[in-house]
Backbone bond lengths (Angstrom), bond angles and torsions (degrees), N, CA, C in turn:
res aa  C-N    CA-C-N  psi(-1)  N-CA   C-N-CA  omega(-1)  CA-C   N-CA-C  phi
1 X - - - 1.465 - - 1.526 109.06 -
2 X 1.492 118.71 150.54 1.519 118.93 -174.51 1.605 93.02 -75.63
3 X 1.547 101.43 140.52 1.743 99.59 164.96 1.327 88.17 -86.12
4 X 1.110 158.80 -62.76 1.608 134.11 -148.46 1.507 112.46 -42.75
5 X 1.644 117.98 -30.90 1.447 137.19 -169.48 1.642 97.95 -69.95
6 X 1.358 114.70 -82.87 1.194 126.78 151.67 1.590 120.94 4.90
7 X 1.376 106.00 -82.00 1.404 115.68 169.66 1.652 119.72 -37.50
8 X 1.518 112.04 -66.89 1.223 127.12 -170.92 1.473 89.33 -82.20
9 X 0.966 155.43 -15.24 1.609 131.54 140.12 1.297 120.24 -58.19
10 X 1.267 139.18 -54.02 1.665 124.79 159.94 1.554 112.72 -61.91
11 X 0.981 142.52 -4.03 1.816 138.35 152.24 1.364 92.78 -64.05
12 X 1.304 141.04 -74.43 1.541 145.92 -149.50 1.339 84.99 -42.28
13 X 1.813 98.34 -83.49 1.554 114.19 -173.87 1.489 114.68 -11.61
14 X 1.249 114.76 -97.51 1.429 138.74 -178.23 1.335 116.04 -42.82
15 X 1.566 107.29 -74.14 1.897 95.57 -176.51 1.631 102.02 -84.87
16 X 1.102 123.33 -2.40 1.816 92.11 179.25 1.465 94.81 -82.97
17 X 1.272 136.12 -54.25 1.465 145.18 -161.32 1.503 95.87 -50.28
18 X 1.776 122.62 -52.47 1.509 96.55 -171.46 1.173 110.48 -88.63
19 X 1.638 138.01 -15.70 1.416 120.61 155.96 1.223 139.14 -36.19
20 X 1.775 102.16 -38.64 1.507 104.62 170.96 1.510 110.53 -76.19
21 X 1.413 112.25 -33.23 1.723 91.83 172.98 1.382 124.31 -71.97
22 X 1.039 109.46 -2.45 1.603 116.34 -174.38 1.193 115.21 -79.08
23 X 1.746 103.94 -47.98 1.624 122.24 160.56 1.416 110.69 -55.24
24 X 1.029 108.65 -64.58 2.182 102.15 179.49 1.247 91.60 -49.28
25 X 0.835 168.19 -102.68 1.784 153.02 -134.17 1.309 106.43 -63.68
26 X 1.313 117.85 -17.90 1.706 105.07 -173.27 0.980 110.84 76.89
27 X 0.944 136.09 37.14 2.111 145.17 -164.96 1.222 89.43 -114.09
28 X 1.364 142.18 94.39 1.626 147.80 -128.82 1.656 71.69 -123.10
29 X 1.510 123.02 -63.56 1.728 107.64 -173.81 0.991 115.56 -60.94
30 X 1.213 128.57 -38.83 1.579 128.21 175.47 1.630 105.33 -44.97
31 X 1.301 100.84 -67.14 1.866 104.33 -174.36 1.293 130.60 -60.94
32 X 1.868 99.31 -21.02 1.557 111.95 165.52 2.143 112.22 -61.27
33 X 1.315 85.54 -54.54 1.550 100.98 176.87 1.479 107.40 -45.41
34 X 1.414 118.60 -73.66 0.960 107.51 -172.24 1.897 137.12 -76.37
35 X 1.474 108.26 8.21 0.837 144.74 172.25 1.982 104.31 -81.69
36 X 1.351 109.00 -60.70 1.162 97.93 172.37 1.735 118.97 -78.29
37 X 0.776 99.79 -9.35 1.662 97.85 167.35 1.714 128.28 -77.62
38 X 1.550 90.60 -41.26 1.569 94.37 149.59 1.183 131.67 -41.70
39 X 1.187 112.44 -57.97 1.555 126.73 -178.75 1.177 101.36 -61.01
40 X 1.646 154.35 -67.89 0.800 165.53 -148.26 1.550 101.33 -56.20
41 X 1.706 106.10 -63.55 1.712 122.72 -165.62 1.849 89.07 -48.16
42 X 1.477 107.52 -57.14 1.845 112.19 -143.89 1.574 73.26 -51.20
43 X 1.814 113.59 -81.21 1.369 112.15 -179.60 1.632 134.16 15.89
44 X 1.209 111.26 -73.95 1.472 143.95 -166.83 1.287 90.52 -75.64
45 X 1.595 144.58 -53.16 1.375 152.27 -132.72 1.417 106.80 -112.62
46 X 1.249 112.50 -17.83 1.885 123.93 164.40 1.760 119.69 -106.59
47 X 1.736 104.54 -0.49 1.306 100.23 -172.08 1.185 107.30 -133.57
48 X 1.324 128.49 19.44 1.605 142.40 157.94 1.268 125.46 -146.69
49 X 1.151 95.34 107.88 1.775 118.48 -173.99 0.999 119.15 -66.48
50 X 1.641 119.49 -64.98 1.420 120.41 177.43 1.786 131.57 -75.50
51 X 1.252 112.46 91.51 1.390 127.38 -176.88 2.302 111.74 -4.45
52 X 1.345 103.56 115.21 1.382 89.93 -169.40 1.733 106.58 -66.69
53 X 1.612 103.60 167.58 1.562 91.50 -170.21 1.715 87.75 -125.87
C-alpha cells in the first residue's frame, strides 16, 4: 500500500473529523488549532523522506 495514501488517510480521519466538530460548536480556537496542525502534519509528511532517527 502507498504510505503517502495511508498517511493522508489518517489526516482525513483525525483532523478533518475534529475540525468539523470544532466548527459545530463554534470552538473557532479549537478549529484554528486543529486546522493548523493539519497543515503542519501534511507539511512535514510530503517534505521529509528519510524516516527521522
Amino acid at each position: 500500500m502507498n504510505l503517502k495514501f495511508t498517511n493522508f488517510a489518517v489526516f482525513i480521519i483525525f483532523f478533518g473529523i475534529a475540525l468539523i466538530e470544532a466548527v459545530q460548536k463554534q470552538n473557532w480556537l479549537e478549529a484554528t488549532l486543529f486546522l493548523a496542525l493539519g497543515i503542519l502534519s501534511l507539511w512535514a509528511d510530503f517534505n521529509f523522506k528519510k524516516p527521522l532517527k
